[in-house]
C-alpha positions as CSV (number, residue, x, y, z in Angstrom):
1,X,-7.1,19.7,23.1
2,X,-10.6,20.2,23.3
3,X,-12.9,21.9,25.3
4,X,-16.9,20.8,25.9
5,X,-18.2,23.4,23.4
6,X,-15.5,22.1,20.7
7,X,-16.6,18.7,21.4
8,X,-20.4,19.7,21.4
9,X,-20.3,21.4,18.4
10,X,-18.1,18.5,16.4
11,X,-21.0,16.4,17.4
12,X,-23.1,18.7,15.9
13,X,-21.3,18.7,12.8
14,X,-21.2,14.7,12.6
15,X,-25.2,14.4,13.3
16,X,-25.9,16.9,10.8
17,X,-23.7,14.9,7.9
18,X,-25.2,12.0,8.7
19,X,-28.5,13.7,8.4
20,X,-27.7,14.1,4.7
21,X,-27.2,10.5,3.8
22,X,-24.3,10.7,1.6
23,X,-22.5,8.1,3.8
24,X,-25.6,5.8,2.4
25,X,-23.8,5.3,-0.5
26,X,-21.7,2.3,-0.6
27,X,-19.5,4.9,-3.7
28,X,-19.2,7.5,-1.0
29,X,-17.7,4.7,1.9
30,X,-15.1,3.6,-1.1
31,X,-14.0,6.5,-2.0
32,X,-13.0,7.8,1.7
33,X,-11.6,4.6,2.1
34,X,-9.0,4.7,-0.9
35,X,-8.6,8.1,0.1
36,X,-7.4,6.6,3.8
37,X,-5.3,4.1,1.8
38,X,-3.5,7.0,-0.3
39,X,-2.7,9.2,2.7
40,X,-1.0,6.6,4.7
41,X,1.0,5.2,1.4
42,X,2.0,8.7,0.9
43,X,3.3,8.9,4.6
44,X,4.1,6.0,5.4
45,X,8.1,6.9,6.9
46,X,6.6,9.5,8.8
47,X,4.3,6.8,10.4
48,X,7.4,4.2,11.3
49,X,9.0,7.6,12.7
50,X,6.4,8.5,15.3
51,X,5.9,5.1,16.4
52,X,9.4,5.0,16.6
53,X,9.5,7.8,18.8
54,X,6.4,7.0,21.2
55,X,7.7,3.3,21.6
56,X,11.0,2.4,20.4
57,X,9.4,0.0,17.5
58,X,12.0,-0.4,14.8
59,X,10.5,0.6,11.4
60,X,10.7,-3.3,10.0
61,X,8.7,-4.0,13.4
62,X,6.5,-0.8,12.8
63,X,5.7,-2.1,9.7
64,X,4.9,-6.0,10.4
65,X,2.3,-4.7,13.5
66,X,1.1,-1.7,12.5
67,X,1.3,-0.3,9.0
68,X,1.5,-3.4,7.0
69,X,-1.5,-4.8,8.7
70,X,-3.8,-1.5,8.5
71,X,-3.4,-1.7,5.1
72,X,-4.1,-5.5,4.8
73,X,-7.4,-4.6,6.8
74,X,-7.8,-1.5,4.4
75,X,-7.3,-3.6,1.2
76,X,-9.7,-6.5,2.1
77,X,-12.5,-4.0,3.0
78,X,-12.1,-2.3,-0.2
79,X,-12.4,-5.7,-1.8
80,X,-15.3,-6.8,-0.1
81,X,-17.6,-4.0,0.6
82,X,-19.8,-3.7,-1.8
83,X,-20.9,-7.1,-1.8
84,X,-21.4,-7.0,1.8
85,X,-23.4,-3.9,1.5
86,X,-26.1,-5.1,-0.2
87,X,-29.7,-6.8,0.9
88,X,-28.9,-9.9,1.5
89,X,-31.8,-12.9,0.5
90,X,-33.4,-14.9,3.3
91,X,-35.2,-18.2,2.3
92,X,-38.8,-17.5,3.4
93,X,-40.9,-20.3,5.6
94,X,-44.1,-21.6,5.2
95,X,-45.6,-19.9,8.1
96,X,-45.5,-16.1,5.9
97,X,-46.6,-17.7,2.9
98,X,-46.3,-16.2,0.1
99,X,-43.7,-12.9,0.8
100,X,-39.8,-12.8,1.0
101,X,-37.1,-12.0,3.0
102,X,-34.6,-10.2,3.1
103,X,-31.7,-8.6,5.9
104,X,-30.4,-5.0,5.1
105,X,-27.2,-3.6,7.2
106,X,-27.5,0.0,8.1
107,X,-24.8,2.4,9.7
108,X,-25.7,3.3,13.5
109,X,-24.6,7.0,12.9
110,X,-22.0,8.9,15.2
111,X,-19.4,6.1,16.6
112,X,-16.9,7.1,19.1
113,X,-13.7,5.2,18.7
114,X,-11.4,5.0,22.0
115,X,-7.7,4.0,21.2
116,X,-5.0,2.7,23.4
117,X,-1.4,3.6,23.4
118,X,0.6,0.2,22.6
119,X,-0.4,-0.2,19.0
120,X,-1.3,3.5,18.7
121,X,-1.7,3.2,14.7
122,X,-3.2,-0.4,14.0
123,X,-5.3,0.1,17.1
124,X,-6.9,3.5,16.3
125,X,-7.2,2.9,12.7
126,X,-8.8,-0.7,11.9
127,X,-11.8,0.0,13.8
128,X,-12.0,3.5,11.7
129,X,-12.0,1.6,9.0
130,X,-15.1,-0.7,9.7
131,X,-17.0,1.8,10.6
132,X,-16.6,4.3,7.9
133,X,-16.7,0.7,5.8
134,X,-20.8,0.4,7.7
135,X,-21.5,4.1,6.4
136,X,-20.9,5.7,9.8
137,X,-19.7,9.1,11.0
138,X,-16.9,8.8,13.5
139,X,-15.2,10.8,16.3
140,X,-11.7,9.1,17.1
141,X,-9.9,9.6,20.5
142,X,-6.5,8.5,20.4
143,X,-4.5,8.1,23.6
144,X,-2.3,10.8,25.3
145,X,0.6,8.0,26.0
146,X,1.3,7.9,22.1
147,X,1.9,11.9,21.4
148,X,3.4,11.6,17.9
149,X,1.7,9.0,16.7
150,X,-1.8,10.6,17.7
151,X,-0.4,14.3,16.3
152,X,0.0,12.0,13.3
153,X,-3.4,10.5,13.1
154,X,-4.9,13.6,13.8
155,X,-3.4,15.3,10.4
156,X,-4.1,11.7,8.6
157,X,-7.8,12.1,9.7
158,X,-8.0,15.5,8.4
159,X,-6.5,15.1,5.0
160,X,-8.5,12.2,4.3
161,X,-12.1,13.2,5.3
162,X,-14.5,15.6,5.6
163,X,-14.6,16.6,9.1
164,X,-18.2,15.9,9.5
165,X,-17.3,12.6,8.8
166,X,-14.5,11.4,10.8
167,X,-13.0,13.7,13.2
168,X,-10.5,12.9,15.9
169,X,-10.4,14.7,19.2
170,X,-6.6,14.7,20.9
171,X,-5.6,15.0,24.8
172,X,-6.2,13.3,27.9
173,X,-8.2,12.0,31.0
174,X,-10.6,15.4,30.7
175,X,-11.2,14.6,26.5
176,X,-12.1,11.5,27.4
177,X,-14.4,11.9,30.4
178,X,-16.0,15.0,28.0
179,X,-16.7,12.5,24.9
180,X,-18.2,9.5,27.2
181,X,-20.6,12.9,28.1
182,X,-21.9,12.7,24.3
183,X,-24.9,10.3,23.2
184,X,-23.1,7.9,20.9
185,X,-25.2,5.9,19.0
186,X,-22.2,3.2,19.2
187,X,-18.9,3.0,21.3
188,X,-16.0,0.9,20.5
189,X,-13.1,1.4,22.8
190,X,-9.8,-0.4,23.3
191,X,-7.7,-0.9,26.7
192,X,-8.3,-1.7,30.0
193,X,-10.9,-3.6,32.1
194,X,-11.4,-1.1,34.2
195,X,-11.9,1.5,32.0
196,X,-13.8,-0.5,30.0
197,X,-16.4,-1.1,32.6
198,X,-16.4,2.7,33.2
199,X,-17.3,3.1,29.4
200,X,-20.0,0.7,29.4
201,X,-21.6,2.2,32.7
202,X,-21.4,5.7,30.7
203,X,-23.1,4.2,27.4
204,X,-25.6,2.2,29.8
205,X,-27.4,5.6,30.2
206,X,-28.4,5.9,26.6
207,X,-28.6,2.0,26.3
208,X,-25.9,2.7,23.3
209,X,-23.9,-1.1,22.3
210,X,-20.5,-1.1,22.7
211,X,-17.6,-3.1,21.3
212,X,-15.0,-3.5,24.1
213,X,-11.3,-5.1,22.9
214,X,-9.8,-5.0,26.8
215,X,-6.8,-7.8,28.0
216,X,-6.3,-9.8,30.7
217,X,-4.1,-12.7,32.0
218,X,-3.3,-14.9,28.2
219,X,-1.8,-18.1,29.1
220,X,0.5,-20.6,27.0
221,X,0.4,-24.1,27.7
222,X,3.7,-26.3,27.0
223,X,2.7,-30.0,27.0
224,X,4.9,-32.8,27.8
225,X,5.0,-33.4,23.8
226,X,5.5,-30.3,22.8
227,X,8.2,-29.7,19.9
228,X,10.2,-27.4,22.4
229,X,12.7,-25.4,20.3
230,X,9.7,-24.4,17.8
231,X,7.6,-23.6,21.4
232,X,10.3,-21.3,22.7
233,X,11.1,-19.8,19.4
234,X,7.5,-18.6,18.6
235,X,6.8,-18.0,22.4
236,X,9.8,-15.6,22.5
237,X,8.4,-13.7,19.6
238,X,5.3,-13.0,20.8
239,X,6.1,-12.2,24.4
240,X,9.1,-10.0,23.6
241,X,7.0,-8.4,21.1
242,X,6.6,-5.0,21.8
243,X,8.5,-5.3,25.4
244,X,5.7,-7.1,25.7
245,X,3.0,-4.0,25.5
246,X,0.9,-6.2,23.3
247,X,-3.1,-6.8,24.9
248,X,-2.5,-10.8,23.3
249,X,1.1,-11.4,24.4
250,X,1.4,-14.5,26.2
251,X,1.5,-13.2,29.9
252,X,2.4,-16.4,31.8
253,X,3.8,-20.2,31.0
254,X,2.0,-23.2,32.4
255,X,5.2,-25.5,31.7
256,X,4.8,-29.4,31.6
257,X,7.3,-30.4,34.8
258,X,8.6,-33.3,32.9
259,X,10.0,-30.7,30.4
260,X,10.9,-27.6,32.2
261,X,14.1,-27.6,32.9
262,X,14.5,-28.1,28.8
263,X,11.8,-25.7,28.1
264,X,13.6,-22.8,29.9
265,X,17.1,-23.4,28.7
266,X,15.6,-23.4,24.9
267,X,14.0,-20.2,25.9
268,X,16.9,-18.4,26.8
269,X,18.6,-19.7,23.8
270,X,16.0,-18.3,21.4
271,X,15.7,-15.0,23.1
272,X,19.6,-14.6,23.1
273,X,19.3,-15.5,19.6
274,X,16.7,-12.7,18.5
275,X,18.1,-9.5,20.7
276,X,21.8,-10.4,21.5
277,X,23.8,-10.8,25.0
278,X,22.5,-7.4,25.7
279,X,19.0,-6.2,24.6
280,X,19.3,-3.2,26.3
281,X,22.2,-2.0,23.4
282,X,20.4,-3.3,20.5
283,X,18.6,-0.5,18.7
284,X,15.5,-3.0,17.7
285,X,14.4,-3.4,20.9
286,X,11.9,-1.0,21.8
287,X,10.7,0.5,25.5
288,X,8.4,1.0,27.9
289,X,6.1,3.9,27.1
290,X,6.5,5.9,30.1
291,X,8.1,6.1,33.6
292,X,5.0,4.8,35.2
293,X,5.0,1.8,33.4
294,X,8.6,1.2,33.8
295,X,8.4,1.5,36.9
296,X,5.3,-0.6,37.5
297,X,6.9,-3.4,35.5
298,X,10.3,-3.3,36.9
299,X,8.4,-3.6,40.8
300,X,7.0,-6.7,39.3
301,X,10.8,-8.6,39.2
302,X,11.2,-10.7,41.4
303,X,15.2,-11.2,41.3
304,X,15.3,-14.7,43.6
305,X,13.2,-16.1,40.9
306,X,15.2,-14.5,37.7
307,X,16.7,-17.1,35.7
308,X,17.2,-14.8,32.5
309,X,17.3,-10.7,31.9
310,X,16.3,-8.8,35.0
311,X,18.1,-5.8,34.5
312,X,16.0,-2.2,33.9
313,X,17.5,1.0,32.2
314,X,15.8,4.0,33.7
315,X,17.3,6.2,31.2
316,X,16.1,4.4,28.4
317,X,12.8,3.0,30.0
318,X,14.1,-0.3,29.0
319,X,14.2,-3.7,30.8
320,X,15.6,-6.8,29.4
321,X,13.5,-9.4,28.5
322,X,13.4,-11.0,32.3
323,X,12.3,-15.0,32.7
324,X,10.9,-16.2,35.8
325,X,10.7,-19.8,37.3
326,X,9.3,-20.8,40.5
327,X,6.5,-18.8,40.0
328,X,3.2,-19.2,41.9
329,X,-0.2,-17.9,41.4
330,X,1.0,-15.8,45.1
331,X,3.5,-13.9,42.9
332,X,3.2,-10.6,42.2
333,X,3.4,-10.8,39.1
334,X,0.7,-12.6,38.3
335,X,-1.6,-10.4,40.0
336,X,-2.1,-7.9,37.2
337,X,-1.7,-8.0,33.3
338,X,2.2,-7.2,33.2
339,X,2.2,-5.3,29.9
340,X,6.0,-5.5,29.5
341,X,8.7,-7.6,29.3
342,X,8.4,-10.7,31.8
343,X,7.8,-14.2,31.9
344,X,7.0,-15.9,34.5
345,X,7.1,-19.6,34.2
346,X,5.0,-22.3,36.0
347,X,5.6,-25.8,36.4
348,X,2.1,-28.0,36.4
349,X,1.6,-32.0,36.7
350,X,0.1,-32.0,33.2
351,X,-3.0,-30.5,30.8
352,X,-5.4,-31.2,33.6
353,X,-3.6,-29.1,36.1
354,X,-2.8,-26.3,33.4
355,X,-7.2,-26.4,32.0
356,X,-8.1,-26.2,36.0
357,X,-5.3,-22.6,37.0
358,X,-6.8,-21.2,33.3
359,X,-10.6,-21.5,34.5
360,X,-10.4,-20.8,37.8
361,X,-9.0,-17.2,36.6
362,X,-11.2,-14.4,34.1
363,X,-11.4,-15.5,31.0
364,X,-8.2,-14.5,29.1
365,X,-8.3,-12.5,25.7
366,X,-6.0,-15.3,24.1
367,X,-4.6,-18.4,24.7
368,X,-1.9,-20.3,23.6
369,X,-1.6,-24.6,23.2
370,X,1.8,-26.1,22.2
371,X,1.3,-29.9,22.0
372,X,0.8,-32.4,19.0
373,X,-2.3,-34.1,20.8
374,X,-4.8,-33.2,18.5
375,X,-7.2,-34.8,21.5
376,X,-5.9,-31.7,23.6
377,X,-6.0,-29.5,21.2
378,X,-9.8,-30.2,20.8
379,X,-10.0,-30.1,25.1
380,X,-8.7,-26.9,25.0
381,X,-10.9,-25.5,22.0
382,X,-14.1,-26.3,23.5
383,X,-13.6,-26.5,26.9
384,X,-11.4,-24.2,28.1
385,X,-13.0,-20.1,27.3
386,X,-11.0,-17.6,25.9
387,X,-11.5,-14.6,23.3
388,X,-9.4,-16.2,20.5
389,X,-5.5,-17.8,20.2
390,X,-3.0,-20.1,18.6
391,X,-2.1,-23.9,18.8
392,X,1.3,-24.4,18.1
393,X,2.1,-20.3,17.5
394,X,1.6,-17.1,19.5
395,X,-0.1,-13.6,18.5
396,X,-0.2,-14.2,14.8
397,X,-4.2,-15.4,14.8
398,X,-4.8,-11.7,14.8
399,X,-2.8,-11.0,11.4
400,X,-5.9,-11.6,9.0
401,X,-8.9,-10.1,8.1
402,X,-11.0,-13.4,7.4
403,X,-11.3,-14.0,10.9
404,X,-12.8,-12.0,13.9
405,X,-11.0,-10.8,16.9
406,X,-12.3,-9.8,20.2
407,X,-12.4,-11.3,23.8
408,X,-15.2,-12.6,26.3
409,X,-15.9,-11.8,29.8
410,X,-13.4,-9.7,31.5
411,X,-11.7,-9.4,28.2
412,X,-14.0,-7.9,26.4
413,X,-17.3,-8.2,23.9
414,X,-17.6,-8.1,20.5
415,X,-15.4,-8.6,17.6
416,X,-14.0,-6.7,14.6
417,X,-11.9,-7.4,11.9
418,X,-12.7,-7.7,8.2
419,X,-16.7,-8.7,7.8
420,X,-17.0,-8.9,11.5
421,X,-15.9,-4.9,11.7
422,X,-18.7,-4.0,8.7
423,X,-21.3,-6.4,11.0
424,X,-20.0,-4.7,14.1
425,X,-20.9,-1.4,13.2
426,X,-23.9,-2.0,11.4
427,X,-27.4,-2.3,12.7
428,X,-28.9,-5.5,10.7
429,X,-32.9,-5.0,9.3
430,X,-34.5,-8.0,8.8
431,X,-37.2,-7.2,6.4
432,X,-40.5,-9.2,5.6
433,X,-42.4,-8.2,2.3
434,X,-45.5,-9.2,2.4
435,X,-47.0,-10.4,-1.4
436,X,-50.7,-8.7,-2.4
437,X,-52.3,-11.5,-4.2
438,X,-53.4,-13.6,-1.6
439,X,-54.3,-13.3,2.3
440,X,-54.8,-16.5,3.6
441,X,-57.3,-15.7,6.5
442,X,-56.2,-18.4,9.2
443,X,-54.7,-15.9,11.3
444,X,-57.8,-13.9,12.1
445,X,-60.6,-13.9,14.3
446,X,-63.2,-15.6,14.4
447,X,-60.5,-18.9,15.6
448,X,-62.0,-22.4,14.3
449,X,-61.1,-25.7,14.6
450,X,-60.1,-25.7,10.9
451,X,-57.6,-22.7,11.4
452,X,-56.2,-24.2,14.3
453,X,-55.0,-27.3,12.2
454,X,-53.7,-25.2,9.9
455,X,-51.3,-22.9,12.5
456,X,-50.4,-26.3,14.1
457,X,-49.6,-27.6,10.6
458,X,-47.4,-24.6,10.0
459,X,-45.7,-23.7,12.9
460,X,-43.6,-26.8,14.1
């Protein structure tokens, strides 16, 4: 825990390294960065163990959306860096004639990273990584809800960097309200809307940017010509992933009527399939991360409209994956992101009906399109707004470094993931260098006729 003098003099600490411009160096940025890599190789079991603990994630699962993909992200930056590091050559216009141009990327300075609980490692560490890959000093927050994995990251942190480069700051409510005190010279925070608006109202005072990776309401469309079996296969992945604690997870179906019935008996089948007649005994399925959220989720079951699962374990914070038909947009449960376990199931008269209940709603983080209308695909892509999604899969769209990932509107702004994380938290210089061996004087006073021409001739 930390008290306002600890966190002021950590601050401190950071501006003062920065001052020294050793994080300049592109070597430097590597060299913390395979250090990173090293630590987390060298511990990786004891990783998979606190995730375990904090969530119920088996290791195989701790691996696959955690581990495996931090070092994915960790490997591509390493592979990448220095070329994206340097100046990079602009093609200069007529209307400058004769110079050059040329756009340099420069760290901010002291980043604040904001973590959430549900993907305690991945989450916390990827952005880390971009912005010690932009030559930044960093002060990491993890979240209270995930004590052993945030213990953990807190020792990583401090075996693999100088403390006046990346720190990270453990405890709760009073850390974080303490930390959005500071003047950041960039924020990037993960988790809610509603905190997330509450950390952009903090950083408005300073006028410092934020990233902000929140949720939201992610639908997933089943057309009438959908390959069903495939849809509920990949659908029940991604929405039992995690119990469903997953920011992208497919929150709600907007079913095709002419194929629901079929749609939710292939569901049921696939889900059976992956956990067994009782998910509640096998030891792969994880849990809810605390009693408030159980609790919240379980109040979100409606049992008249239960059609699969339904039943929670208080002991165990653990409820069965639970499928919903009948559902409404009057339903409870689709008043708030559920963050666990449930889906609830919507019939709709076709794409048009399913476009018009996405847009009338925030924009989501993700969205997913079963269908092998390549005409629909392309209605959904550009017409319907969303942060970023699948046709024809769920989640998985996040699982490389070669394409951003962030939401829009209520779910968020900004984007990170391989050269999107080094541009997010880098400040990009456009430079003009003017040449010495001519001034052409059509710019200045006294204006003529003749220099007029010659702007107009230029600039259009």
């Amino acid at each position: 825990m930390a008290t306002q003098e600890q966190i002021d003099g950590i601050k401190r600490c950071q501006e003062a390294f920065f001052a020294t411009g050793v994080t300049i160096s592109v070597d430097y940025r590597l060299q913390a960065l395979r250090r990173l890599e090293a630590v987390i190789r060298r511990r990786e079991a004891e990783i998979e163990a606190a995730i375990k603990s904090d969530l119920g994630k088996s290791a195989f699962e701790g691996y696959m959306c955690e581990l495996g993909l931090t070092l994915a992200e960790l490997s591509y930056q390493l592979k990448h860096l220095r070329r994206w590091a340097k100046p990079q050559r602009v093609s200069p216009d007529l209307a400058n004639f004769p110079s050059s141009y040329r756009t340099v990327a420069e760290p901010y300075g002291e980043v604040l990273v904001m973590s959430p609980w549900n993907y305690p490692f991945l989450l916390t560490i990827e952005p880390v990584i971009g912005a010690v890959a932009a030559g930044n000093c960093c002060v990491v927050k993890p979240s209270a809800y995930s004590p052993a994995t945030s213990a953990l990251i807190a020792e990583l942190i401090e075996e693999a960097f100088d403390p006046g480069h990346v720190t990270c700051i453990l405890g709760g409510r009073e850390e974080n309200s303490l930390l959005l005190e500071q003047r950041w010279d960039y924020i990037f925070f993960t988790g809610s809307p509603g905190v997330g608006k509450l950390v952009m109202e903090k950083a408005s005072r300073f006028l410092t940017p934020v990233s902000l990776e929140l949720g939201g309401k992610s639908p997933c469309i089943i057309a009438a010509d959908a390959d069903l079996e495939l849809a509920a296969t990949r659908l029940a992945f991604g929405k039992w992933l995690n119990v469903g604690q997953t920011c992208i997870a497919p929150d709600y179906v907007l079913c095709d009527a002419s194929v629901h019935e079929r749609f939710v008996e292939l569901l049921k089948e696939k889900t059976a399939a992956m956990y067994g007649s009782d998910a509640l005994a096998n030891p792969d399925y994880g849990k809810i991360v605390n009693r408030k959220h159980f609790e919240r989720v379980c109040g979100l079951i409606d049992p008249a409209k239960v059609v699969y699962g339904g039943r929670c374990d208080e002991a165990s914070l653990k409820i069965e994956p639970t499928i919903m038909t009948g559902i409404t947009a009057e339903d409870a449960v689709m008043g708030e992101e559920i963050f666990g376990p449930l889906c609830p199931i919507i019939k709709v008269d076709g794409p048009q009906e399913a476009e018009a209940f996405v847009k009338e709603r925030e924009k989501p983080l993700a969205l997913y399109l079963f269908t092998k209308d390549r005409g629909l695909q392309e209605r959904f892509m550009h017409h319907v707004p969303f942060g970023g999604g699948c046709i024809n899969d769920t989640i998985v769209h996040i699982a490389t470094s070669k394409m951003g990932f962030g939401g829009v509107g209520n779910s968020g702004m900004g984007s990170y993931h391989g050269r999107k994380s080094f541009e997010t938290f880098s400040h990009t210089k456009s430079i003009l260098k003017k040449h010495r061996w001519i001034d052409l004087p059509m710019r200045y006073q006294p204006y003529t006729a003749a220099k007029e021409r010659l702007v107009r001739l230029f600039l259009r």
